[in-house]
ZAMI-22805 format. One record per residue (C-alpha): residue number from 1; residue in one letter; y, x, z. Coordinates in steps of 0.1 Angstrom, whole numbers, plus 2048, in hexadecimal, padded with zeros to 3 digits. Each point is the difference from the previous one (the first is absolute). Last residue first. Layout:
BEGIN
+-----+------+-----+-----+-----+
:  nr : rest :  c2 :  c1 :  c3 :
+-----+------+-----+-----+-----+
: NUM :    A :   Y :   X :   Z :
...
+-----+------+-----+-----+-----+
***
This chain:
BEGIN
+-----+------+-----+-----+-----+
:  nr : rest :  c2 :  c1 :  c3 :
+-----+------+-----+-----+-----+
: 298 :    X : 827 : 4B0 : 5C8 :
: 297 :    X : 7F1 : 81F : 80D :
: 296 :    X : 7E0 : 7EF : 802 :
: 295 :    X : 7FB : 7FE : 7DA :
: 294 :    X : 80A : 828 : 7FD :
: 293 :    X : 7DB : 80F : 803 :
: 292 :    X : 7F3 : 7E8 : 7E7 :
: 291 :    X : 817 : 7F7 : 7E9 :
: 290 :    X : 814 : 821 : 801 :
: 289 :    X : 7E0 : 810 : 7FA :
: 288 :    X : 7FC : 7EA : 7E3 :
: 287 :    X : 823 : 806 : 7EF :
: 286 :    X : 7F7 : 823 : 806 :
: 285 :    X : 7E0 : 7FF : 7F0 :
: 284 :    X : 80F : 7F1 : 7DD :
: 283 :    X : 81C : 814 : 801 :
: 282 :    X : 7EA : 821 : 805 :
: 281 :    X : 7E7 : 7F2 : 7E2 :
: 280 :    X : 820 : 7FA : 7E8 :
: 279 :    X : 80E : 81F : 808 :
: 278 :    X : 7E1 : 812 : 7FA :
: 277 :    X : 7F9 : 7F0 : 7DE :
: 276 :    X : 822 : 808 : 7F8 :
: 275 :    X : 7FE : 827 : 806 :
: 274 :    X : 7DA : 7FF : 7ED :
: 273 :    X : 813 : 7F0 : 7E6 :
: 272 :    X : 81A : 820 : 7FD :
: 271 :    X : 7E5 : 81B : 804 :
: 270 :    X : 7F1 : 7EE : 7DD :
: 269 :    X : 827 : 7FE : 7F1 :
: 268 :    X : 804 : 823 : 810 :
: 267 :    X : 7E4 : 80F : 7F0 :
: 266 :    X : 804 : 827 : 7FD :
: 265 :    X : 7E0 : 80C : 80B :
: 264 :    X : 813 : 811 : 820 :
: 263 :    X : 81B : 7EA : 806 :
: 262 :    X : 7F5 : 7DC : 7F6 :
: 261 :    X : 7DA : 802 : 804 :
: 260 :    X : 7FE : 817 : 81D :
: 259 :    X : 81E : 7F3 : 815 :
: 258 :    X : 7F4 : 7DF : 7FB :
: 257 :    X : 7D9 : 80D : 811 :
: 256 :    X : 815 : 807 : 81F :
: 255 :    X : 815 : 7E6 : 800 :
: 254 :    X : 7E1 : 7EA : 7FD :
: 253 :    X : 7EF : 815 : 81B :
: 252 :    X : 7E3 : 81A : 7F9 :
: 251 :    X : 7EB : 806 : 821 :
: 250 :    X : 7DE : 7F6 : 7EC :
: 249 :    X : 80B : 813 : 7DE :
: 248 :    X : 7E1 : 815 : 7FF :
: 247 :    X : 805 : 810 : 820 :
: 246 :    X : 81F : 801 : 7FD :
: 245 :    X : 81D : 7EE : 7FB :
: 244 :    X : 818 : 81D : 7FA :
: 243 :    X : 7F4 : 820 : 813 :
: 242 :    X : 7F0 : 7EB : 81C :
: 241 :    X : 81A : 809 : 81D :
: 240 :    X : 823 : 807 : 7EB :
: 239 :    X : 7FD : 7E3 : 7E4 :
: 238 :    X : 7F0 : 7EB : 818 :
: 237 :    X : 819 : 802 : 819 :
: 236 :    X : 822 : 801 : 7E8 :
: 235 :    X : 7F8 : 7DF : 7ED :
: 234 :    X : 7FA : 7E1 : 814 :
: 233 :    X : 817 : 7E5 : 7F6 :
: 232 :    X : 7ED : 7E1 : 808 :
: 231 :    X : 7FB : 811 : 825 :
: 230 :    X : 827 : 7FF : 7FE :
: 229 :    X : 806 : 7DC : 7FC :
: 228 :    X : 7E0 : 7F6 : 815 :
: 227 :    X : 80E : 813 : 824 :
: 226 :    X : 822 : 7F6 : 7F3 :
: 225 :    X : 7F2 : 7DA : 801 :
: 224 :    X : 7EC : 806 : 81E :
: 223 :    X : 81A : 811 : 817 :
: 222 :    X : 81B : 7E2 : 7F4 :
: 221 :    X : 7E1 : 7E2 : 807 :
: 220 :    X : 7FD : 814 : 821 :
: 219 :    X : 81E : 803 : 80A :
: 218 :    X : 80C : 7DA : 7FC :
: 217 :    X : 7DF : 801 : 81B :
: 216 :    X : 80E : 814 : 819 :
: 215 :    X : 800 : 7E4 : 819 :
: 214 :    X : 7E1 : 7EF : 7F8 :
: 213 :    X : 7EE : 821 : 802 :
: 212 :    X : 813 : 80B : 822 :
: 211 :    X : 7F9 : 7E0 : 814 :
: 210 :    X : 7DE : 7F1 : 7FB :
: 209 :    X : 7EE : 81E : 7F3 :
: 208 :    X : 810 : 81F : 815 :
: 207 :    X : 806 : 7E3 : 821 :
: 206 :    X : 7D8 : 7FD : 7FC :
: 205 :    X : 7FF : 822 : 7FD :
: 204 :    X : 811 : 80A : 81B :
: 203 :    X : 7F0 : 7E7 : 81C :
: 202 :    X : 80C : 7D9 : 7FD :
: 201 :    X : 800 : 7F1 : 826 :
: 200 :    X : 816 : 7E2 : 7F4 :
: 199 :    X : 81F : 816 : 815 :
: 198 :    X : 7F6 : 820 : 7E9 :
: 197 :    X : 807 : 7E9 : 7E2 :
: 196 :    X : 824 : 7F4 : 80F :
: 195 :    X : 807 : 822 : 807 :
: 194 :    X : 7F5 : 80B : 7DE :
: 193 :    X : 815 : 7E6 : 7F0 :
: 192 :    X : 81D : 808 : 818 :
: 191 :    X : 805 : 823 : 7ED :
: 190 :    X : 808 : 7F3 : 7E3 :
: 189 :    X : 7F9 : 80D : 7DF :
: 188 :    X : 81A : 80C : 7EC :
: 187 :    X : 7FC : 826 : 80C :
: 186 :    X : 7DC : 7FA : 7F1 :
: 185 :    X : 80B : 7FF : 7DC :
: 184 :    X : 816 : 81F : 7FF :
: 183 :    X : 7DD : 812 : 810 :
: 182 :    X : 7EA : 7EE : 7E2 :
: 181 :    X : 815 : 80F : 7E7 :
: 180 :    X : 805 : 821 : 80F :
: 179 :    X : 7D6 : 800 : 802 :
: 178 :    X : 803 : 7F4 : 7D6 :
: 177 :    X : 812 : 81F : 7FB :
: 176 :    X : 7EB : 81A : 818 :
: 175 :    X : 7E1 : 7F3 : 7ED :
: 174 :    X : 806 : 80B : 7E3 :
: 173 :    X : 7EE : 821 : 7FC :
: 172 :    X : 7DE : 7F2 : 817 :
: 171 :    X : 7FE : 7E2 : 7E4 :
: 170 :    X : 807 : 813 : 7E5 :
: 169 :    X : 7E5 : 81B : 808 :
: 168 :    X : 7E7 : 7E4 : 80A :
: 167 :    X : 800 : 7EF : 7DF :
: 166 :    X : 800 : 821 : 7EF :
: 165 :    X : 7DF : 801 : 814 :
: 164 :    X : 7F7 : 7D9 : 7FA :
: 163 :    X : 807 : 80E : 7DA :
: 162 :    X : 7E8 : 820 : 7FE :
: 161 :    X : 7E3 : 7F2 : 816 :
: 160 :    X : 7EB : 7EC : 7E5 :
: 159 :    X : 808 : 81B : 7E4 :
: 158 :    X : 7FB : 81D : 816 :
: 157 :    X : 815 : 81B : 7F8 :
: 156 :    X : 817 : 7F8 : 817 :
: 155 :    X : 7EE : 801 : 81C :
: 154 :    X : 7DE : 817 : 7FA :
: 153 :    X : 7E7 : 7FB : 7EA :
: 152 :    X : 7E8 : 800 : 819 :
: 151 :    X : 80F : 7EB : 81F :
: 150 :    X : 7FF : 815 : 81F :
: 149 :    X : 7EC : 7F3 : 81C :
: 148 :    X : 7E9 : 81D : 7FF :
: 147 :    X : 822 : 818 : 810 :
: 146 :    X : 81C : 7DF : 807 :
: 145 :    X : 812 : 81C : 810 :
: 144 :    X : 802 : 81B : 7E1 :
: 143 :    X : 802 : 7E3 : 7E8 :
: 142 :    X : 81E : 7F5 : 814 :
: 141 :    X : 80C : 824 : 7FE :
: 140 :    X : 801 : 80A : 7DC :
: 139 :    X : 7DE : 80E : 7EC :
: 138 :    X : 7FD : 7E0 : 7E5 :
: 137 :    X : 826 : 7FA : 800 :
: 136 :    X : 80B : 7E6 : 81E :
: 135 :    X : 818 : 816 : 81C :
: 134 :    X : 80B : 818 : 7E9 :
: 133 :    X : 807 : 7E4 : 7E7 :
: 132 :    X : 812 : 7EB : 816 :
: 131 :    X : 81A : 821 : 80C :
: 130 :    X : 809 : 807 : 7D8 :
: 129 :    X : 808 : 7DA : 7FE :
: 128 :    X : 81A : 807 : 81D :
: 127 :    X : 80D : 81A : 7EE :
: 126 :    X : 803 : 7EE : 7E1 :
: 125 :    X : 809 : 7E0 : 80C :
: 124 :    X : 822 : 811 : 80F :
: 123 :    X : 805 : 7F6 : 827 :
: 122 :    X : 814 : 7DF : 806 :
: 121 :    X : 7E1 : 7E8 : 805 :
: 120 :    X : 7E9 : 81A : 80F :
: 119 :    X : 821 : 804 : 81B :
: 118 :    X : 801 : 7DF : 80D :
: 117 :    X : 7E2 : 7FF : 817 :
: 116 :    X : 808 : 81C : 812 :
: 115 :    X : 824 : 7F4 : 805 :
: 114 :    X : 7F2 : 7E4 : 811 :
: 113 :    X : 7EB : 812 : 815 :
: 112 :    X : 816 : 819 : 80C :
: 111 :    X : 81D : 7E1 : 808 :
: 110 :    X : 7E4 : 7EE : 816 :
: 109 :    X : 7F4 : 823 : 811 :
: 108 :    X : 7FA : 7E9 : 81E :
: 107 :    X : 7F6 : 7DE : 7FF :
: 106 :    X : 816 : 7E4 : 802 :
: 105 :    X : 7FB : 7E8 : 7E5 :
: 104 :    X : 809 : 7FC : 7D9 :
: 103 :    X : 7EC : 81E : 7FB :
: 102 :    X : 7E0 : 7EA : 805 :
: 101 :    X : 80D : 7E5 : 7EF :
: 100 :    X : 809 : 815 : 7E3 :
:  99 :    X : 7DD : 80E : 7FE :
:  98 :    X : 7F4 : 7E0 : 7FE :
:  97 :    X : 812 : 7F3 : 7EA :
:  96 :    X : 803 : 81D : 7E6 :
:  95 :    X : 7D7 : 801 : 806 :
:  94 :    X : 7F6 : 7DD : 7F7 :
:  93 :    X : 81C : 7FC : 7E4 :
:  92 :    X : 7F9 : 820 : 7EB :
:  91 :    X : 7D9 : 7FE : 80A :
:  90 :    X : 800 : 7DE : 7ED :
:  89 :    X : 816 : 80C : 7E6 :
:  88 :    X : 7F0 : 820 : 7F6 :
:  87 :    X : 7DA : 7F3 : 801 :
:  86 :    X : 805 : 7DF : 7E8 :
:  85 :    X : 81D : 814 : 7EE :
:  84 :    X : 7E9 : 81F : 7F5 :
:  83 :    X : 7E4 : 7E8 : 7F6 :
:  82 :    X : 815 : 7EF : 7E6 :
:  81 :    X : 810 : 820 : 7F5 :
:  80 :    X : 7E1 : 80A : 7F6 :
:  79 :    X : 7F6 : 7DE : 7F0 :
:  78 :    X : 823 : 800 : 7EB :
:  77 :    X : 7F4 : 828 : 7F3 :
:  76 :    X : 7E3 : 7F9 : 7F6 :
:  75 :    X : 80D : 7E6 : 7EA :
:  74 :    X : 814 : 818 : 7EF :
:  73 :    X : 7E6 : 818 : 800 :
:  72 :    X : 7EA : 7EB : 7EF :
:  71 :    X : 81B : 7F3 : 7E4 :
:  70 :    X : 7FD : 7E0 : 7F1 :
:  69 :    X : 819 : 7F2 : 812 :
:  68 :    X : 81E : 81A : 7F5 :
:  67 :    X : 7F9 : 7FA : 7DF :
:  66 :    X : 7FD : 7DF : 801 :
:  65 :    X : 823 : 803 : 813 :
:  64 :    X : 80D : 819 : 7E3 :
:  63 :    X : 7F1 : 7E6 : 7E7 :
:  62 :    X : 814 : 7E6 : 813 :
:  61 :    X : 81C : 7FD : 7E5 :
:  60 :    X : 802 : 81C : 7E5 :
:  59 :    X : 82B : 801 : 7FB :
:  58 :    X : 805 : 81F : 7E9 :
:  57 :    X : 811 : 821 : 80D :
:  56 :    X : 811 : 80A : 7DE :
:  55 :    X : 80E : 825 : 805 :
:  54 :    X : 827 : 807 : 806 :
:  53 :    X : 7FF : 827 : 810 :
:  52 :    X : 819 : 80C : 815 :
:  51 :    X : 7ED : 80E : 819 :
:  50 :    X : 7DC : 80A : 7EE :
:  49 :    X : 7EB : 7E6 : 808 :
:  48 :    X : 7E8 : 7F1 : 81C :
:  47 :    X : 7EA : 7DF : 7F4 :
:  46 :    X : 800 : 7DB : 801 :
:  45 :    X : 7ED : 7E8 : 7EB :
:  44 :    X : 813 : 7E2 : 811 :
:  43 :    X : 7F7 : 7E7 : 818 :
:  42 :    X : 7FE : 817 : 819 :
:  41 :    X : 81C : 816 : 7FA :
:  40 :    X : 813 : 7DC : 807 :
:  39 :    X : 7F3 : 7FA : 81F :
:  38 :    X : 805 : 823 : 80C :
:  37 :    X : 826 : 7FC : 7F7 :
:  36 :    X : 805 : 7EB : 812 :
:  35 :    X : 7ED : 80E : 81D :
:  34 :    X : 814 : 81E : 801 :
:  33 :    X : 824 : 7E7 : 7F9 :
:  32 :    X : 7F9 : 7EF : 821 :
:  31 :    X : 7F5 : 81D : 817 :
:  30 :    X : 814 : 818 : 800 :
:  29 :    X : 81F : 7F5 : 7ED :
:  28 :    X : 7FE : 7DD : 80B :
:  27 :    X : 7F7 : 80C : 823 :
:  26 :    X : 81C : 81A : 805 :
:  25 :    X : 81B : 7E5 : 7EF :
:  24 :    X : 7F4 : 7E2 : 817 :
:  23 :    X : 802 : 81D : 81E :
:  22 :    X : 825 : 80C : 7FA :
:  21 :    X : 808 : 7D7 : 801 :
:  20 :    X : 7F5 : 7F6 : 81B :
:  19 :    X : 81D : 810 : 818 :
:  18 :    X : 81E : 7F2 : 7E6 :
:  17 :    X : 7F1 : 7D9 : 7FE :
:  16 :    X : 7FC : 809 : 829 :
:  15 :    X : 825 : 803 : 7FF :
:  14 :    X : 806 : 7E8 : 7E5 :
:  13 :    X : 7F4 : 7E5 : 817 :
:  12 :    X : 80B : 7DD : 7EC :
:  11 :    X : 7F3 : 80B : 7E2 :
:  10 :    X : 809 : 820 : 7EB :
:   9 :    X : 7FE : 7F9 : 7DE :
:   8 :    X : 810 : 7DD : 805 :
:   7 :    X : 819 : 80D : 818 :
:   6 :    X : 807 : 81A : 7EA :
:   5 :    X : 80D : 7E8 : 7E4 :
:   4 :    X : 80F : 7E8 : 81B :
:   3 :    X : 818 : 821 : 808 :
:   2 :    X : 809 : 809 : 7DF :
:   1 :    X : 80A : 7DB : 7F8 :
+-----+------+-----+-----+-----+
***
């Protein structure tokens, strides 16, 4: 009896059952229960207390939402984040495959070069932000180069060049990731489809487009969702680069602008709807992406 009992709990591979189950907690405790209970704060007139304390938290509906809509900066923040993903996840995908083809083949100072391009990833974000804004404040050294060229204001205090810049930032730190991605993907594709391509009289890029896009493709639609997924979250880079959102709120990210309301007005119900707004819009484009980029993979 015992042993159908934990047969039923366990299924037919208890083993794997035992292996999956460590992560189910972690992501019902990390994830799961956080967004809960972000849902409900946002449904509710929700506020920080003493700890202990038993106060009435009443149920106000979608006025938190209305709230939340109704808000400039709010809605600022949705269309910057909107032109940070159309520049980050373009360049994301164009130059991590690229790049990983070309360090997928035999040149010299291969291992150098990957490593190179791996290390912005792993290194701080402070230091490394420390490094952008030497190179883009109004007397740093692409100004210095670019001499009459030079945008006035400057970078990232510029409100038209202030996201594609962070854009740029996040694109140059994580590129080493989504390059390990592509190089994993390329070990899977054959080496008798660029024979057979070379055979047909196809040069390298025609054997690039015709044999290594199609081929990596399952990486693609992976690169692009994470690429989205994380653009979605922006918070660190324009909290370091533009002093919090700036100029005038035109790098501000919804995570971003939710840490303001909830933690530092103390709004968590209004920082809470922006949270499930965001969700909502990064399901919503993923499910797309996956649509589009992913229908070939099937």
């Amino acid at each position: 009896m015992i042993r159908r009992r934990l047969g039923a709990v366990l299924g037919k591979q208890p083993i794997g059952t035992a292996f999956v189950t460590p992560y189910v907690v972690f992501l019902a405790v990390i994830f799961a229960y956080p967004l809960g209970f972000a849902v409900y704060m946002s449904f509710h007139d929700y506020f920080f207390t003493a700890p202990g304390a038993i106060v009435d938290r009443p149920w106000v509906g979608f006025a938190n939402y209305a709230t939340v809509l109704s808000d400039p900066a709010v809605r600022r923040s949705f269309v910057n984040v909107g032109i940070f993903l159309v520049i980050n996840v373009p360049l994301t995908v164009v130059l991590s495959l690229v790049l990983a083809y070309a360090l997928n083949s035999a040149i010299r100072w291969r291992t150098f070069f990957r490593v190179s391009y791996y290390v912005p990833y792993v290194a701080a974000s402070v230091a490394v932000v420390g490094v952008w804004l030497f190179l883009f404040n109004s007397n740093g050294l692409v100004n210095s180069v670019l001499g009459p060229l030079a945008p006035d204001p400057s970078w990232l205090v510029n409100s038209k060049l202030a996201m594609p810049t962070v854009a740029l930032y996040v694109t140059w730190k994580q590129l080493g990731f989504f390059i390990l991605l592509y190089l994993a993907a390329l070990q899977n594709v054959s080496k008798d489809l660029y024979e057979a391509a070379s055979m047909d009289g196809a040069g390298r890029l025609k054997s690039f487009w015709n044999v290594t896009v199609p081929g990596v493709r399952p990486a693609t639609t992976l690169v692009v969702l994470l690429a989205t997924v994380t653009g979605a979250n922006l918070f660190t880079e324009p909290y370091l680069l533009t002093g919090g959102g700036g100029p005038d709120g035109h790098s501000a990210s919804p995570v971003l602008i939710m840490y303001q309301k909830g933690i530092e007005q103390g709004n968590p119900d209004v920082g809470s709807a922006i949270g499930v707004l965001l969700v909502i819009g990064v399901l919503l484009l993923a499910l797309a992406e996956r649509r589009f980029v992913g229908r070939e993979d099937r």
